[in-house]
C-alpha positions in Angstrom: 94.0 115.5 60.7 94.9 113.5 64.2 92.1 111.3 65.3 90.5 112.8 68.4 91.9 110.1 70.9 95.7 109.8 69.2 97.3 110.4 72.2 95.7 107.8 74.0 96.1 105.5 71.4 99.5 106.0 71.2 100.1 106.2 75.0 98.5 102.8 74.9 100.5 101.1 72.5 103.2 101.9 74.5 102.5 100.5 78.0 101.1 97.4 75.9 104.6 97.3 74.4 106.1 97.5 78.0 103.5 94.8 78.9 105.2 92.5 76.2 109.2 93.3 77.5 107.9 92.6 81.1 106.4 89.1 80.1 109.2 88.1 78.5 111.7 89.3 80.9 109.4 87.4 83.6 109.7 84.3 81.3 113.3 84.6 81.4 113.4 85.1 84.8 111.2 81.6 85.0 113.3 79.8 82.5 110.4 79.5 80.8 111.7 81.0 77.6 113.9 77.7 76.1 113.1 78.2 72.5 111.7 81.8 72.4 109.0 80.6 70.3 106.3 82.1 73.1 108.6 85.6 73.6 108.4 86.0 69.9 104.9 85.1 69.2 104.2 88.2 71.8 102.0 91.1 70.1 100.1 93.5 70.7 97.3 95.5 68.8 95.8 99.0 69.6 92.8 99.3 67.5 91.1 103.5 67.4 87.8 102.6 66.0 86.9 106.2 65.0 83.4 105.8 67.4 85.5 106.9 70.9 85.8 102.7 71.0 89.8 101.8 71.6 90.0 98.0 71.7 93.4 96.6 73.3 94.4 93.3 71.9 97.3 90.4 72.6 98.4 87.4 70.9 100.5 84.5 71.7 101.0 81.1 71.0 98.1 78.9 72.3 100.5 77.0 75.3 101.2 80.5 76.6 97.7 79.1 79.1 100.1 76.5 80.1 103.1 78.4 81.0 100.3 80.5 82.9 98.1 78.3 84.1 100.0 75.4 84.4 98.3 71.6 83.7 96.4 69.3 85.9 98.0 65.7 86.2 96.0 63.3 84.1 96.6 63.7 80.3 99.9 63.3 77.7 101.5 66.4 76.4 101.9 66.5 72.7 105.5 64.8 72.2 106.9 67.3 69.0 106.7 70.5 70.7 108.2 68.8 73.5 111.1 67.1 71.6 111.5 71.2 69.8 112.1 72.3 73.1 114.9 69.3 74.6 116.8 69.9 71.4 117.1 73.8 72.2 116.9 73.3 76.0 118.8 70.2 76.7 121.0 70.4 73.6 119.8 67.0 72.6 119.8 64.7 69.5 116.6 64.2 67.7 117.0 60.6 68.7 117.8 61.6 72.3 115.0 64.5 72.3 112.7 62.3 71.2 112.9 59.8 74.4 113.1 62.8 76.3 109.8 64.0 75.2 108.0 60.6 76.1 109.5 60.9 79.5 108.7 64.2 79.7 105.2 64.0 78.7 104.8 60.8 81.1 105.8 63.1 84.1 103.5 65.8 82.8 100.7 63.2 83.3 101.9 62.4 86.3 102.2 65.5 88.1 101.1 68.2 85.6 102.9 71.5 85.9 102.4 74.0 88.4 101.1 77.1 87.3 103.6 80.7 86.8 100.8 83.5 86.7 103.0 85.5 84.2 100.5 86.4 82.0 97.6 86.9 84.4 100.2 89.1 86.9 101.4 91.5 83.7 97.8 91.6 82.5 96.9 93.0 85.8 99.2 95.1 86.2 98.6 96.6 82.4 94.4 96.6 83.2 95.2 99.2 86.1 97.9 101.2 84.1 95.5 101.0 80.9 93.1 102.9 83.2 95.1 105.5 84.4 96.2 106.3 80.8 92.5 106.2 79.4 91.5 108.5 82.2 94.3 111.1 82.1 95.0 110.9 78.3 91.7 110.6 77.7 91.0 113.5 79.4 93.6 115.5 77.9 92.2 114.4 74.4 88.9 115.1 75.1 89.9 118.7 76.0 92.0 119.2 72.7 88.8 118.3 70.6 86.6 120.6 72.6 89.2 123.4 72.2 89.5 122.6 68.6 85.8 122.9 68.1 85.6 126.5 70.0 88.4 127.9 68.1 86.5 127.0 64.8 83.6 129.1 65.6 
């Protein structure tokens, strides 16, 4: 037997899904998507409790807040994910990635990076959409299990 809010549920895994494709096609767009590391760490869950609770949830990896948020000057970066990411971006050496990294992560200090709002934007944008489908699939489920329960009797 379906659970009374299926169709929202599955509505809602859907524009999540889209969610994911638009972030990662706005990383792209940003060349912020070197090693795909972030794109592929990109998931979503759409949890049904069973008490008419639907709980949305993303991962990522933890430096998505920096591609989002970007970094205040003042502070290193860690120098092995940046050397990871002059190998695949640059095309580097490990030698050459290496001194790449300590430059990188000196300029990083320097001038911190300046913030892309991907994740915040396609959140948004999937808040807004999450609440049309709740309100319209929603609806529509909520009328399937009252019709269900009138046909029984």
């Amino acid at each position: 037997m379906p659970r009374p809010f299926s169709q929202t549920v599955l509505k809602l895994k859907i524009v999540s899904n889209d969610m994911i494709d638009d972030i990662i096609d706005d990383l792209n767009k940003g060349n912020k998507n070197a090693s795909m590391s972030l794109a592929k760490s990109l998931k979503s869950n759409v949890l049904d409790t069973g008490a008419s609770i639907i709980s949305v949830r993303f991962k990522a990896k933890s430096h998505w807040r920096f591609v989002d948020k970007g970094r205040k000057p003042g502070k290193y970066v860690p120098i092995a994910p940046l050397q990871r990411w002059a190998r695949v971006k640059l095309g580097l050496s490990e030698e050459e990635a290496e001194g790449a990294a300590y430059a990188i992560s000196k300029t990083i200090r320097k001038k911190g990076i300046k913030p892309t709002n991907i994740f915040t934007d396609n959140v948004n944008k999937f808040k807004k959409t999450a609440l049309n489908v709740v309100a319209k699939s929603g609806k529509q489920d909520v009328e399937a299990q009252i019709r269900k329960i009138l046909n029984r009797k």
